[in-house]
N, C-alpha and C positions, 0 to 999 in steps of 0.2 A: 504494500500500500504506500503511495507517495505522500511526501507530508507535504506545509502547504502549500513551502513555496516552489516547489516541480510541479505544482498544477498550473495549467493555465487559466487564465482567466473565467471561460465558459464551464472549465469543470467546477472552480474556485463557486463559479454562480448559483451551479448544479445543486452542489454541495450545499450552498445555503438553504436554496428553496427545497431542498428535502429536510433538509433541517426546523424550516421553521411550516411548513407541513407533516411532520412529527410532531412537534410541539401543540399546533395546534390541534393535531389528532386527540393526543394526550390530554389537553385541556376539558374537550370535547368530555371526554370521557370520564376524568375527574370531576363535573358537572352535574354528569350521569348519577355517579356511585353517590356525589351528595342529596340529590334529589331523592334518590332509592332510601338514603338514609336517615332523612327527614319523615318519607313513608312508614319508613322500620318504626321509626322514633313515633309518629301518630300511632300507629296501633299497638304499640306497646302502652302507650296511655291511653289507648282504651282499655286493653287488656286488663292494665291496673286499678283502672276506676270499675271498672263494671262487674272484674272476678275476686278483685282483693279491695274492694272497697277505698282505694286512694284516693284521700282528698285533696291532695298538693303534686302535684308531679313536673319534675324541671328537667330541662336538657342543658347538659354543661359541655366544656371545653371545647375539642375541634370544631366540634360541628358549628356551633354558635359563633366560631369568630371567622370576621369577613376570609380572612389568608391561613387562616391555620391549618386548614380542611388538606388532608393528604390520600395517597389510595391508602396508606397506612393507617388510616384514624378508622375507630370504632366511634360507638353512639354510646356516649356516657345518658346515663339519665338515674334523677335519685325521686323517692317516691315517699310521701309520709300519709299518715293512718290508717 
């Protein structure tokens, strides 16, 4: 594989716009899994209010912060009564 500067230019381009057609892919996708997990997160607080009777239920960390969200984050959620 050449590094980058024995590319020429058009591959140098190449290279990028796959790059950030990746990324965007990726974005795309990471989008996805928080969407999915915001659904996990509602029916789990139905779950909890309607089979275990919770009357408080919250969603913490990744999920709730704008940039923190990763494919690596799970659905924290804590529940009282």
């Amino acid at each position: 594989m050449p590094i980058a500067h024995e590319l020429t230019h058009l591959e140098l381009a190449q290279d990028r716009k796959t790059a950030r057609n990746r990324h965007e892919y990726e974005q795309k996708q990471l989008a996805l899994r928080k969407e999915r997990a915001w659904d996990l997160a509602r029916q789990a607080a139905v779950l909890l209010r309607t089979q275990y009777q919770a009357d408080r239920i919250v969603v913490f960390g990744s999920l709730v912060q704008r940039q923190g969200f990763t494919h690596w984050s799970d659905v924290d959620i804590a529940a009282w009564g």
